[in-house]
C-alpha positions, 0 to 999 in steps of 0.5 A: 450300639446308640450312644444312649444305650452304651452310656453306663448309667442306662445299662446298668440301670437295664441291668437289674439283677443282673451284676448281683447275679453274675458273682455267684452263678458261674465259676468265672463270676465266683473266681472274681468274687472270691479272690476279690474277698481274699484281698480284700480280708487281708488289706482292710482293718478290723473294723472303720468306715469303708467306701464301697465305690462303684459298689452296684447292686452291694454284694461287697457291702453286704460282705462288709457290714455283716462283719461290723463295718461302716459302709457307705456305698456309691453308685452311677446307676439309680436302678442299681442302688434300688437293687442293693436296697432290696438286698440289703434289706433282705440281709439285715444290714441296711443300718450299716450301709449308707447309699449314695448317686454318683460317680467315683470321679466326684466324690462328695466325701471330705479328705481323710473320711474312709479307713479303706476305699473299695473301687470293684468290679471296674467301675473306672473302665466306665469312664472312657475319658483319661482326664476323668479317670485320673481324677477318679483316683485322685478323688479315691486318695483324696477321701481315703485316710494317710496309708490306709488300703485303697483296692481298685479293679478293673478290666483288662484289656488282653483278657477282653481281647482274647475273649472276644477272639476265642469267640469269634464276636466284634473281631475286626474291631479287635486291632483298633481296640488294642490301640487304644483300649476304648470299646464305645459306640464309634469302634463298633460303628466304624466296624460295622458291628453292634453289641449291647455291653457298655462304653468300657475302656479296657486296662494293660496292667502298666496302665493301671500302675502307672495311673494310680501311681500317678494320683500319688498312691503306694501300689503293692500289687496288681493281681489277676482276678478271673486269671487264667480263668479268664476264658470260662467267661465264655460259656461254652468253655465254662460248661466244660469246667462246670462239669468237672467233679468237685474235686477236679474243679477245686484243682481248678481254681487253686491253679489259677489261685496260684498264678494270679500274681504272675505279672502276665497272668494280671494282664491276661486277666479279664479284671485285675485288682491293684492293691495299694495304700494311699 
């Protein structure tokens, strides 16, 4: 794993279509897309300017400019904003959705800008160093207006762990990595493996809290997303779930609907999403 190839920018700029892809073609990519929408329905105001931080190939942008809202979407990866583009265009709203280069822990935003801010999909688990991700959350505070909802997920450490368990990939790096949470080119080097994710820190649910707190946000909730269906994101148990009938499938994800806000339920989930006014 080449420190080049782990660098977020170059994977998702080798992603393609990829992270467009993945919220819509599988059960596990769906449970976080929707329940993601669900609270994100419920936090933001009716209308305004919304921050789409981290927001790749703008799958949440699209969601938020089809019902009138100002988006400016942000992005690290050039080859991820030439894809939202395109899928902007092709919907109709490229007028509403103002793209951005750069990365959540610079944003180049005046204070009080934004009547909500989005940070989603785990855009601060790409930044493996602590000093940056605090000021990530201090800039997300920063351009957000006085008590206005800021709404941030990221991926979870215990989810990731057991997934790659259940697996049987990356397991003798699997003790060090719950240290620490940091999944980069000198874990797996030092283990003797190589995998083509990107550098990402893996969150605890404290972790998270404590964070955000720290950057002087209101944190309401943390919420699983994947929950405990989480482990679908390895394929084999995924085909199982997949192959139920729609009303079992949908008995399915309303029990994981249910759970998500279980505390252990967040912190065994593969991404957790924190909901909090700033």
């Amino acid at each position: 794993m080449s420190d080049e190839r782990s660098a977020p920018e170059a994977f998702y700029d080798a992603y393609g279509t990829d992270e467009w892809d993945r919220l819509a073609e599988s059960i596990d990519g769906r449970l976080e897309y929707e329940f993601t929408l669900a609270e994100v329905t419920d936090a933001i105001p009716d209308s305004g300017r919304v921050l789409d931080a981290g927001g790749g190939a703008g799958r949440y942008a699209i969601w938020l400019a089809e019902r009138g809202y100002e988006v400016d979407l942000l992005d690290v990866s050039r080859g991820q904003l030439d894809v939202a583009a395109e899928k902007l265009a092709e919907h109709g709203v490229a007028d509403r959705v103002t793209l951005h280069h750069g990365s959540v822990d610079d944003l180049a935003f005046d204070a009080d800008t934004f009547d909500a801010t989005l940070c989603l999909g785990g855009p601060l688990s790409h930044l493996l160093d602590a000093d940056d991700r605090e000021q990530a959350v201090e800039e997300l505070a920063r351009v957000t207006r006085r008590d206005a909802p800021v709404l941030v997920s990221v991926m979870g450490l215990l989810g990731f762990v057991q997934l790659q368990a259940l697996a049987g990939r990356n397991v003798r790096a699997l003790p060090a990595l719950l240290a620490h949470g940091d999944y980069d080119a000198d874990l797996l080097d030092a283990h003797g493996y190589d995998n083509e994710f990107t550098a990402t820190h893996f969150f605890r649910r404290a972790e998270l809290r404590d964070l955000l707190a720290g950057a002087g946000l209101s944190v309401e909730r943390v919420t699983g997303l994947e929950g405990l269906g989480s482990p679908l994101h390895d394929a084999g148990i995924r085909e199982s779930v997949e192959s139920l009938d729609d009303a079992e499938r949908s008995a399915v994800v309303e029990t994981f609907d249910r759970l998500r806000d279980d505390p252990a339920v967040a912190d065994l989930s593969v991404h957790m999403l924190a909901i909090c006014r700033s």
